[in-house]
Structures are given as structure tokens and as C-alpha cells.
C-alpha positions in Angstrom: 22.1 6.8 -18.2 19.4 4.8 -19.3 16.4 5.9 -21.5 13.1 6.8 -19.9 10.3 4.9 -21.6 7.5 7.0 -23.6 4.7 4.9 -23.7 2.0 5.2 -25.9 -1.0 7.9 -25.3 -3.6 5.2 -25.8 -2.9 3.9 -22.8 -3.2 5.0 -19.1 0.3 4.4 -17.3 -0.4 3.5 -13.2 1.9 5.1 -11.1 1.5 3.4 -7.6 2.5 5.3 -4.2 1.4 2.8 -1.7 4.7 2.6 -0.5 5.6 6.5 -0.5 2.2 8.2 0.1 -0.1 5.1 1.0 2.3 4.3 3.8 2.1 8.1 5.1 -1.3 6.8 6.6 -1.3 7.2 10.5 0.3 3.5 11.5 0.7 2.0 7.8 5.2 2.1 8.3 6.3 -0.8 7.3 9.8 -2.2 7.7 11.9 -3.0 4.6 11.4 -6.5 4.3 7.3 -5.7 4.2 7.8 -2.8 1.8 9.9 -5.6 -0.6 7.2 -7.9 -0.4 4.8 -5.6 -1.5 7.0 -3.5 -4.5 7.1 -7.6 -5.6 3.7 -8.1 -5.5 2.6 -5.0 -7.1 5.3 -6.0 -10.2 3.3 -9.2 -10.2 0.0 -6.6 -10.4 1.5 -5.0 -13.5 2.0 -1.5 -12.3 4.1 0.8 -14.9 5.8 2.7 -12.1 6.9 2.2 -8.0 7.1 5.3 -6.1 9.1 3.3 -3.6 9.4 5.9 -0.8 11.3 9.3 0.0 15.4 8.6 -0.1 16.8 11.5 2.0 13.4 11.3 4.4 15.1 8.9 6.8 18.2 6.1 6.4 15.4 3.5 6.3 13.8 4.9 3.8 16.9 5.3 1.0 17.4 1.4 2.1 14.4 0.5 1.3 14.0 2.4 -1.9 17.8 0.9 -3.0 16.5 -2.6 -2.3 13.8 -2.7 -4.1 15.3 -1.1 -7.3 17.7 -3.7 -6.8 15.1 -6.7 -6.3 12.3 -5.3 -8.1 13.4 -2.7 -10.7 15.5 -5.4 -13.1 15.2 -5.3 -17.0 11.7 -5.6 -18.0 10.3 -4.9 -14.4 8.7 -1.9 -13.4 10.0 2.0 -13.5 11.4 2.8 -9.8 10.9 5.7 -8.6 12.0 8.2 -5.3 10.2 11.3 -4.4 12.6 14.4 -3.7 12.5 17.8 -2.7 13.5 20.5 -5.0 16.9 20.8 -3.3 20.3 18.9 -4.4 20.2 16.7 -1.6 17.0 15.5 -1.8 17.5 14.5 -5.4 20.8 13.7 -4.8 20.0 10.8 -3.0 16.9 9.9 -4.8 19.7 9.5 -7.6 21.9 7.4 -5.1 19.0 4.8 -3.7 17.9 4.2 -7.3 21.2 3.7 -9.0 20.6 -0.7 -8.8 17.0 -0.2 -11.2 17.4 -0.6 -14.8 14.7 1.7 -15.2 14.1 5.1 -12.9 12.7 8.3 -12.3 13.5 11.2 -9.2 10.5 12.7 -8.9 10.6 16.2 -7.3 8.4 18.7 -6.3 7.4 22.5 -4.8 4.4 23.5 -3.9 3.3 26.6 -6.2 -0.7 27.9 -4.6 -0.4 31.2 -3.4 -0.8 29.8 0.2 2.0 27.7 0.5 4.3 30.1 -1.0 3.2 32.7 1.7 3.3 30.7 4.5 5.0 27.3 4.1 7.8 28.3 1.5 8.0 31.9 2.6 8.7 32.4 -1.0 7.6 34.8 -4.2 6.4 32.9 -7.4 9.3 34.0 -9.3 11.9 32.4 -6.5 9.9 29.3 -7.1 9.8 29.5 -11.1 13.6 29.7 -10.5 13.6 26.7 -8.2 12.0 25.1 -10.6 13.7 25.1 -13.4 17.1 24.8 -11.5 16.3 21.5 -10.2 14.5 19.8 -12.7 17.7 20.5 -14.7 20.1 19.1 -11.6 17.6 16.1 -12.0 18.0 15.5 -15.4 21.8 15.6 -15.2 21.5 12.1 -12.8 18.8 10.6 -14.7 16.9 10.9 -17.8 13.5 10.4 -16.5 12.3 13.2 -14.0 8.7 14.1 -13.0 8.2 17.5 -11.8 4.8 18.0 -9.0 3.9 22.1 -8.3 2.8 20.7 -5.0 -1.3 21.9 -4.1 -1.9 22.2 -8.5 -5.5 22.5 -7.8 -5.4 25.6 -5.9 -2.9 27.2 -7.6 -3.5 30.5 -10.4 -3.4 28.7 -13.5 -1.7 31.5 -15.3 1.4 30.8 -12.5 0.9 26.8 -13.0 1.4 26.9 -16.4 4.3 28.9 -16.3 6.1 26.9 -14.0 5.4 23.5 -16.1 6.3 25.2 -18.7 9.8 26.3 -17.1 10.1 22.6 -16.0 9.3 20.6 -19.2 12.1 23.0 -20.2 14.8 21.9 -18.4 14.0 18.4 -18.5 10.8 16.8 -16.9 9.4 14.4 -18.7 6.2 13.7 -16.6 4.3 16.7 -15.5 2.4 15.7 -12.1 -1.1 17.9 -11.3 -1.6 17.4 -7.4 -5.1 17.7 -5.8 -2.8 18.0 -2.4 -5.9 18.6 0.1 -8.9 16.9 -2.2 -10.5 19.8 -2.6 -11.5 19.9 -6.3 -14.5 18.6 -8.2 -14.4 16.3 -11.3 -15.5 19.8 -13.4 -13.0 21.6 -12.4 -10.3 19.3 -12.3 -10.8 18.2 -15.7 -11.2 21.7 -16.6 -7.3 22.3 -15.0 -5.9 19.4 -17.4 -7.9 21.0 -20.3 -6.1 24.3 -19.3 -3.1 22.8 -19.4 -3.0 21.1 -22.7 -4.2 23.8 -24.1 -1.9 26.7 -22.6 1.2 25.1 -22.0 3.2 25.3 -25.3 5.5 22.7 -24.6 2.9 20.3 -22.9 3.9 17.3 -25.9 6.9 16.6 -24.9 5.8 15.5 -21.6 3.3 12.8 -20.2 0.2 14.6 -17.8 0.0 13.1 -14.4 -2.4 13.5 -11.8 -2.1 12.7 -8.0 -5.6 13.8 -5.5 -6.1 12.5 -2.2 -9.7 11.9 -1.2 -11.0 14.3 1.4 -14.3 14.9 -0.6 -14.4 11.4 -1.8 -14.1 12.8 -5.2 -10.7 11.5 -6.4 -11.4 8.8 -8.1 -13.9 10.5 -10.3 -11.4 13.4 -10.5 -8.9 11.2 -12.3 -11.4 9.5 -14.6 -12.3 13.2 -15.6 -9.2 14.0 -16.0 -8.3 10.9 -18.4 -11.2 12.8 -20.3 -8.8 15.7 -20.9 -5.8 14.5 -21.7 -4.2 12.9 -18.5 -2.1 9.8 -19.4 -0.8 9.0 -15.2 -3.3 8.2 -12.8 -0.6 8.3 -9.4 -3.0 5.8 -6.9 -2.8 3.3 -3.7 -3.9 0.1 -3.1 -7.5 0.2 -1.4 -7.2 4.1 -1.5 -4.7 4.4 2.0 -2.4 7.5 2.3 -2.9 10.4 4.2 -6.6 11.5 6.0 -9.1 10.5 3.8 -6.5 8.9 1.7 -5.9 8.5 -1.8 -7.5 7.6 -5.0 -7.4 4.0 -5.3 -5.9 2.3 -7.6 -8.8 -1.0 -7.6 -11.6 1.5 -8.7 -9.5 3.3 -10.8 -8.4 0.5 -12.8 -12.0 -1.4 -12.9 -13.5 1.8 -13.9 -11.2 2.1 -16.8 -11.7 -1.4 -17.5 -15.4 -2.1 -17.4 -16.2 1.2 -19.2 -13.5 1.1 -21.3 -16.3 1.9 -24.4 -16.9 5.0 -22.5 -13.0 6.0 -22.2 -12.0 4.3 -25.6 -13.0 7.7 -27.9 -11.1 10.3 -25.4 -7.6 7.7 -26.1 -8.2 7.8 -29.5 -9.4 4.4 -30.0 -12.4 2.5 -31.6 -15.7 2.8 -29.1 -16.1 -0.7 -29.4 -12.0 -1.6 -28.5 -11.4 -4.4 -26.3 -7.7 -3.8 -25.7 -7.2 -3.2 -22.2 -6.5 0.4 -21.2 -3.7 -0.1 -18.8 -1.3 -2.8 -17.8 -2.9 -3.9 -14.8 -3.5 -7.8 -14.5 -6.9 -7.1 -12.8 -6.6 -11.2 -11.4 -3.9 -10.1 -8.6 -6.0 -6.7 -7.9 -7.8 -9.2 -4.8 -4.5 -10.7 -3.7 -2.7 -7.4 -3.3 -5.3 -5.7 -1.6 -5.1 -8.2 1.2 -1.7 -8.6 1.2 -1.5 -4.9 1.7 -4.5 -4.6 4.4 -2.8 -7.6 6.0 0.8 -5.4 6.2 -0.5 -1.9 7.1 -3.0 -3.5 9.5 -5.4 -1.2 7.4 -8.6 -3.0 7.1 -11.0 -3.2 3.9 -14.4 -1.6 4.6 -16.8 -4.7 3.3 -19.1 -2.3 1.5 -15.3 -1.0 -0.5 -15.7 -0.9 -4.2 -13.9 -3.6 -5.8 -12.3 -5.5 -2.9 -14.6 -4.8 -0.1 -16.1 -8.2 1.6 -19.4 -7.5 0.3 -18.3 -6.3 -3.3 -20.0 -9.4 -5.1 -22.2 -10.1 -2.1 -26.5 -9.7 -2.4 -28.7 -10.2 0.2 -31.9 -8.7 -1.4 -34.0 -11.7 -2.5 -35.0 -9.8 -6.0 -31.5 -9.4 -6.5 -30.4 -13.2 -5.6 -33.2 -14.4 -7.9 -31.5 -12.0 -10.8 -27.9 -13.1 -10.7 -29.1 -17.0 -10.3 -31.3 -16.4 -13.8 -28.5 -14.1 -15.3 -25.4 -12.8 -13.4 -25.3 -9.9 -15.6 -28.4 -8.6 -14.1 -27.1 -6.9 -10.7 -23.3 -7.6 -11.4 -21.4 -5.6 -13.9 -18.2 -7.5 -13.6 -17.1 -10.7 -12.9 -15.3 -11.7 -9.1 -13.1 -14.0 -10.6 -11.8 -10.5 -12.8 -10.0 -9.4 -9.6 -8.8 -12.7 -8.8 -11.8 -13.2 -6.2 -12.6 -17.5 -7.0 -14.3 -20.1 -5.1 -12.4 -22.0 -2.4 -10.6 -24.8 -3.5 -9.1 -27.5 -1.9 -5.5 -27.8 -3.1 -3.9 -29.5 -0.2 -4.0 -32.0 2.5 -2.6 -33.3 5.5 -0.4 -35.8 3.2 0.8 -33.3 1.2 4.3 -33.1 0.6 6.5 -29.9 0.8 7.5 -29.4 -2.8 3.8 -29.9 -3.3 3.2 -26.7 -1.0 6.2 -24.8 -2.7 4.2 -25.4 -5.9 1.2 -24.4 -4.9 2.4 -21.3 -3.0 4.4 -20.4 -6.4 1.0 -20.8 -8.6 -0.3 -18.2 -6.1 2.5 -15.5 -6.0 4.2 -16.5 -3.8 8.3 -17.4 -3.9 9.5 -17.7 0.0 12.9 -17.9 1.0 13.9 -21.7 2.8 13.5 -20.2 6.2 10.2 -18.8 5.3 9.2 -21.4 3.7 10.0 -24.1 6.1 7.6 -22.0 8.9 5.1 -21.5 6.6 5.4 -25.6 5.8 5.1 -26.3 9.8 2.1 -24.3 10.0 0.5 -25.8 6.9 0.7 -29.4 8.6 -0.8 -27.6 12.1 -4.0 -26.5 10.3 -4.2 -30.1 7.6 -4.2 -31.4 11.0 -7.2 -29.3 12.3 -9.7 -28.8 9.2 -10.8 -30.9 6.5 -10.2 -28.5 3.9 -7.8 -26.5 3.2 -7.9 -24.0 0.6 -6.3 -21.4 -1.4 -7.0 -18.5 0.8 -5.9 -20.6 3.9 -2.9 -20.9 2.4 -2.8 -17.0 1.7 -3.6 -16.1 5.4 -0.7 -18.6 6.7 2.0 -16.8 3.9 1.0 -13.4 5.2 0.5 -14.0 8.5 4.4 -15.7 8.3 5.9 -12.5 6.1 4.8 -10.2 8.1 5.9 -11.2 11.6 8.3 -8.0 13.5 11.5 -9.7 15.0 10.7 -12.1 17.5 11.8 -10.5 20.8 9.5 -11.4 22.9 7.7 -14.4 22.2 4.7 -16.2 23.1 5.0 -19.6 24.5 1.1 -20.3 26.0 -1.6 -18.9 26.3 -4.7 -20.4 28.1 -7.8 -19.3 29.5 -11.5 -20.2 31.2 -14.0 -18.0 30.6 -17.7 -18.7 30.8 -21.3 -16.4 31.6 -20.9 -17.0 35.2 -17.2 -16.9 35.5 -14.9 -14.5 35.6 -12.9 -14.5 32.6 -9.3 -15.4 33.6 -6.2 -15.8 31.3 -2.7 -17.2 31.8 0.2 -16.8 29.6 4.0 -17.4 29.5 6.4 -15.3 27.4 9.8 -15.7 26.7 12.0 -12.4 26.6 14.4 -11.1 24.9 17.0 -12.0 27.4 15.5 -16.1 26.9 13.8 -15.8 30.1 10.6 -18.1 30.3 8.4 -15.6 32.0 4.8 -16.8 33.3 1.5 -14.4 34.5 -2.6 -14.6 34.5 -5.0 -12.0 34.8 -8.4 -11.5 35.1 -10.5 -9.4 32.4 -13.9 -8.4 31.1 -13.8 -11.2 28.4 -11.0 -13.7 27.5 -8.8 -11.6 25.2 -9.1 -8.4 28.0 -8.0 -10.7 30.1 -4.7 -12.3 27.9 -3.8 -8.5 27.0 -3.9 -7.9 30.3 -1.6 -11.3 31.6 1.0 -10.0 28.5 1.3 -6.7 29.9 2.5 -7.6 33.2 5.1 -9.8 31.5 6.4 -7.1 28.8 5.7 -4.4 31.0 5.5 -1.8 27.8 3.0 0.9 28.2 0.7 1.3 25.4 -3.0 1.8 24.8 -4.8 -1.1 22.5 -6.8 1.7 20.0 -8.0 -0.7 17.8 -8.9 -4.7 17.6 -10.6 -6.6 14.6 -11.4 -9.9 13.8 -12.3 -11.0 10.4 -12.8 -14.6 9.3 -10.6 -15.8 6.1 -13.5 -18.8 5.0 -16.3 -20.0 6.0 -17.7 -22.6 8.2 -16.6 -23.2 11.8 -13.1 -24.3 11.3 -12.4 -21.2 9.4 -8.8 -19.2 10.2 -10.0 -15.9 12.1 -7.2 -13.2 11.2 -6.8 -10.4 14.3 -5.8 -7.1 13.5 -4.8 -4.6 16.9 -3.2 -1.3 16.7 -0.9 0.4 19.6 -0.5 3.4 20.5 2.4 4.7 21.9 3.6 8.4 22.4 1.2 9.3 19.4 2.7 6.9 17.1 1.1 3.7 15.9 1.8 0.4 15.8 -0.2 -3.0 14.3 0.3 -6.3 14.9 -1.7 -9.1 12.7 -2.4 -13.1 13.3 -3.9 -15.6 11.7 -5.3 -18.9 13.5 -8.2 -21.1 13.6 -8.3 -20.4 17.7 -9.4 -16.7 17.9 -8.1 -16.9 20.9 -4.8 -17.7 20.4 -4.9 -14.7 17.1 -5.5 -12.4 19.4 -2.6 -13.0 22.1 0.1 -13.3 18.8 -1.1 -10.4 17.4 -0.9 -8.3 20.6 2.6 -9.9 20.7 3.5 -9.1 17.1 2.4 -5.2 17.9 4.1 -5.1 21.1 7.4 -6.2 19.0 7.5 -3.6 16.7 7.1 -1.3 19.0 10.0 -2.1 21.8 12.0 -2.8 18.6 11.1 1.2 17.6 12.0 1.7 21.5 15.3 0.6 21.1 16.1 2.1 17.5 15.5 5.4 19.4 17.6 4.3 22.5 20.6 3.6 20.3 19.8 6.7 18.2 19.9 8.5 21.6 23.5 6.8 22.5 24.7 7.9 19.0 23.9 11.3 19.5 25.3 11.6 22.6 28.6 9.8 21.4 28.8 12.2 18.5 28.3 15.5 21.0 31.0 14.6 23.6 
């Protein structure tokens, strides 16, 4: 049983739940290959600890949480983490998925406001004081790191609250998690809950204080930096904020807060005003690179006016402000783009580039693909040498992502072509091979070119759906730029994104209509053969 690690309380430990609460967001699921890809990246971010999903939630789940404390949670690699119930098996096989990771935690939880025990637990405060305890201890008997949540903290008595963290630093939690479950605090008060915790817990040091808030007020991010103020040491946060409704606090703003102002934050961590050390972990360079990579996954787009990573973060317009940062950046910018990893194009590769060249390159950037990946992500390199002049690092990005996150290929698209024009109607023919290798071919007419492709791949897949959402966002500048198309499905009230990236818009949209429409016959037939399993098992 391995050792949990106590860091120091001068630093703020980042606990990231992209993958557990970020991906609860309405049509963020990602398969188990896209979840992997992500747990690597945000190692490569620096995070302390992965909340890599919820083990007993679903057998997808528990595979995807064992794979990546096998992958990502090796010596020297970041805490793994599952979320659990308080029940034994819940925790049970938290304990099971995480056994690869050199380093773990089971985090568990129960909710302890006075509504959720009356009508969602059905339970008295002194059944779930008992709970508590009980399986904080069955927690620590399978591993020697366990976080213990009381599930809506922030409106719970705090006379109850502290009782119940006190019962469960007791028998064994080592982090102490504060939930703002439903974002409905303010900073005051939430910092005024930690306070009341330090202060009326007895056995609060011996355990680090968390804090998890989602952002239906759009105060969690200042809640956390309030509660730093009082003695929190975890800030629990997603990548560009995405979890359930409004989401969560992110982890971007969080981090850059803490970093830019660390003069502010340095006297309530006991430190020098004028410190430099960082305040957390984070390698603020890959903050950029991971919130794509994680918009580009979920199919959850940036706002551009988002703090941090949005498009027009470092942008000005205003010609008093454009005169000030050409004289002195410092005067309308109060940190630097290239501090998230935000840097001018540059051209790194041509059309005579060789393939350990591109494997080099793609390394410098984060990226290490497997051969097969590799090789497709090679083929399209050469397609778009061949087709612009310049070809930069975030070209090279768009083609990586755009390759890792492709669903299985069941249906796939071999044409597409269409004429379109102000006085004609817009027409579209397509040919799509099935997943039976049939070579299937259909046009269609539409109020603009892509209506009219969706249209021509419909009558070939023949999948009902409704489109609910379609973006386009271009990855450079100029006219050659790659244009990267984001769609969601719908299907039977659950959701389902598909994403492309090509220098033909065109052509972006039609694959990424395709990519959407194969996760969601591939969900189609996960059900069918769940169906066929079920009924095996009943006769």
C-alpha cells in the first residue's frame, strides 16, 4: 500500500475532474482512447491529481480509469484517482480500476444538506455521520490516500459539516473536499465556510482542505480564490470550466489567477509578498494546447471572449488600446500569450519534409503517436504541404487532433462534391461506404451546400438524428487556412459530436457529420448487443 503524498501548504495542489465531472457535460463522453489522450496530456500540464472517472458507474468507465492509472499514473506521474459512492462497492471497485497507479486515491462521498438527506438519501444526519465514518474506514483499508466529499457542503448546517469531517478525518481521509454542488454560494460566504472549518474542526491538520463549486452564478472561480484565502490547499477544476449546467470552475483562470497575482496570494501561503516561486505545478505553456485538445474532443467550443484561452483573450481592436501595447505591452495586457503556450505561427515543415522530421516535430509539441497514427497523420501532412505554403505549428496540431479523435470507421466517406451558386439550387452528391463494404452513392438538394451534403449522407446511412449544433472556426489565418467543423447529434436525448479539420470547409463539414454519425450507430449497436445479452441471460 503505497504512501499518499503530503505536499507542502505553500502550495495549491490542482485536482483536475475533466474526465469525471467535466465529461458529465450534456454530449462531452468520450471513449477510452479520447479520455487516455487527454489524462496524458494533462500529466504533460503538470496537474497533481486525475480524477479519472467513476469505476462502478458503468464497465467503460472502470476500463477507462484502469488504463489510465496504468498509462498515466507510473512513478513520478500524477496521483490517480476514482470517485465512489459511500457504499463497498462503489469503493471497492474504485480500489480495483486503480490498482496499476503507483500513486492513488478513492475518493468518496454523501451528500450531508438537510435537503438531500430528506429527499434524496431518505436519511437522518446521524445515519449519515455513521456512513461516514464506516466507509472512509473501508477506504482506507484498500488504499492509504482517501478524500472524503459531504456532497452539497455549501448548504449544509455547519455545526452538522463539521461533525461529519471530523468523523471522517477520523477514520482515515486525508483530503477533506467542500462541494459548492449547485453554485450557489458567494466568495464571502464560501471563504467564511473554510474559515469555519479550520477553525472548528479539531482534527482539520491532519488533512489537506479541498474545494469543488460548479458555476451556476459564475462565481466559482472567485469562490476558490477566496477560499485559498482561508486555508484551502485543493482547488478540484476542468479544463475551460465544462462539467455539468453552467459548469465548473476552470482550471485556466484558476491557475493564471494564482499566477499573475501570486503577490496578492503569497502572504495567505505563508510566503514572502514579493515570492516569485510559482504557486502550483502547473506548466502554464501547455494550458493553450490542452484546452484545444479538450474543446476539439468534447466538441465543446471555447467562447472567444473566455478568460485565458478564449480566441480573443490577447486580441484588441480599440485603437487606444492597439497604440498602448505597440508602445508598451504591459499597458492593456497583464500577462504574456506566449505564458499559456499561445506563440506566433511558425513554419516548421514543408512539402520535402521527411517523416522522422514530422515525428520530431510532433514530439517537440506533445505529441507521441502510435505507427498507425502516426502514418495517417504523415499522409495528411503531405495532402496539406501539398495545398499551402506554410505550414505551421498549429496546422500540425489541428491534423493530430483531428486524426486522435476519429470514432471507428463504419461508415466512411468516399466523395463528396457539390455546385452551389446565388442562382442555383445548391445540390450535393456523396458516396459512402458501409459497414458491410458496400460503395453506396446519393445527391440531394439543400438550402446551402452543407444542408444539402447532410442531407445526400442521410439517405445513405439512413440513421435518424437531428443536427443541434454546427460550427466552424478557422485554425490560421489567411485563405488557405484549415477550417475545423464542429456538429452535434441528437439522438433519443443523448448527444453526439463529430469534429474535422480541412482546408475545404466543405469537405470538414461532410467528415464531421460522418464522424458524429459513427459514434452514434456504434452507441446503437452497444445497446443492441446489450439488449441480446440481457435477453440471453433471462431465458
Amino acid at each position: 500500500m503505497e504512501t499518499p503524498s503530503q505536499p507542502s501548504h505553500d502550495r495549491i495542489i490542482i485536482f483536475d475532474t475533466t474526465l469525471r465531472d467535466g465529461e458529465q457535460a450534456p454530449g462531452a463522453a468520450l471513449n477510452i482512447n479520447e479520455k487516455l489522450t487527454i489524462a496524458r496530456q494533462l500529466a504533460r500540464l503538470g496537474v497533481d491529481v486525475i480524477e479519472a472517472g467513476f469505476p462502478y458507474s458503468s464497465p467503460g468507465d472502470f476500463e477507462a480509469v484502469q488504463k489510465i492509472a496504468e498509462v498515466v499514473g507510473v512513478e513520478g506521474g500524477p496521483i490517480i484517482c476514482g470517485l465512489a459512492r459511500t457504499t463497498h462497492n462503489d469503493i471497492k471497485a474504485a480500489a480495483d480500476a486503480l490498482k496499476p497507479a503507483a500513486r492513488s486515491r478513492i475518493h468518496t462521498f454523501i451528500a450531508t444538506s438537510d435537503i438531500h438527506l430528506q429527499y434524496k438519501l431518505k436519511k437522518s444526519r446521524a445515519e449519515v455521520l455513521s456512513i461516514a465514518g464506516e466507509m472512509v474506514a473501508y477506504a482506507k483499508s484498500l488504499t492509504n490516500d482517501v478524500e472524503f466529499s459531504p456532497e452539497d457542503a455549501g448548504r449544509s448546517d455547519p455545526e452538522f459539516l463539521y461533525e461529519v469531517l471530523e468523523r471522517a478525518i477520523a477514520a482515515g481521509a486525508t483530503t477533506v473536499n467542500i462541494p459548492d454542488t449547485v453554485g450557489y454560494t458567494t466568495p464571502a460566504e464560501f471563504g467564511a465556510l473554510i474559515r469555519g472549518i479550520k477553525e472548528n474542526v479539531p482534527n482539520i491538520d491532519q488533512a489537506i482542505i479541498s474545494v469543488h463549486g460548479h458555476n451556476d452564478l459564475g462565481l466559482a472561480v472567485a469562490n476558490f480564490l477566496e477560499a485559498v484565502k482561508n486555508g484551502a490547499r485543493q482547488l478540484e477544476c476542468t479544463i475551460n470550466g465544462i462539467g455539468e449546467r453552467a459548469g465548473n470552475a476552470a482550471l485556466e483562470e484558476l491557475v493564471m489567477g494564482l499566477h499573475v497575482r501570486r503577490q496578492y496570494f503569497n502572504p495567505f501561503l505563508g510566503r514572502p509578498v514579493n515570492s516569485e516561486a510559482p504557486l502550483t505545478n502547473i506548466d502554464t505553456r501547455q494550458i493553450y494546447k490542452t484546452s484545444r485538445l479538450v474543446s476539439n474532443l468534447t466538441g465543446m467550443l471555447v467562447q472567444p471572449n473566455k478568460a485565458i484561452v478564449g480566441a480573443n483573450a490577447f486580441a484588441h481592436e480599440s485603437g487606444i488600446h492597439q497604440d498602448g501595447v505597440l508602445k508598451n505591452r504591459l499597458t492593456y495586457e497583464i500577462m504574456d500569450a506566449q505564458s499559456i503556450g499561445l506563440t506566433d505561427n511558425q513554419i516548421v515543415l514543408g512539402k520535402l519534409s521527411g517523416r522522422n522530421a514530422f515525428r520530431s516535430r510532433l514530439k517537440e509539441l506533445g505529441f507521441d503517436l502510435a505507427d498507425q497514427e502516426l502514418n495517417k497523420a504523415f499522409v495528411r501532412f503531405k495532402e496539406l504541404a501539398d495545398k499551402k505554403k506554410e505550414v505551421t505549428d498549429w496546422d500540425l496540431e489541428a491534423i493530430v487532433n483531428d486524426e486522435i479523435q476519429q470514432a471507428p470507421e463504419l461508415f466512411r466517406l468516399e466523395l463528396v462534391q457539390v455546385s452551389c451558386g446565388d442562382r442555383a439550387h445548391p445540390t450535393a452528391t456523396v458516396a459512402i461506404r458501409t459497414p458491410d463494404g458496400q460503395e453506396l452513392t446519393d445527391a440531394a438538394t439543400g438550402t446551402g451546400p452543407v444542408d444539402a451534403v447532410y442531407k445526400a449522407i442521410n439517405r445513405v446511412v439512413n440513421v435518424p438524428n437531428e443536427l443541434i449544433e454546427f460550427s466552424v472556426q478557422s485554425v490560421t489565418a489567411g485563405i488557405d487556412a484549415i477550417g475545423e467543423v464542429t456538429i452535434r447529434l441528437r439522438q433519443n436525448e443523448r448527444i453526439f459530436a463529430g469534429h474535422s479539420a480541412n482546408t475545404d470547409i466543405i469537405v470538414a463539414s461532410a467528415q464531421a457529420y460522418v464522424n458524429a454519425l459513427n459514434r452514434l450507430y456504434a452507441s446503437m449497436q452497444r445497446q443492441e448487443e446489450a439488449g441480446k445479452v440481457a435477453i440471453a441471460v433471462e431465458s
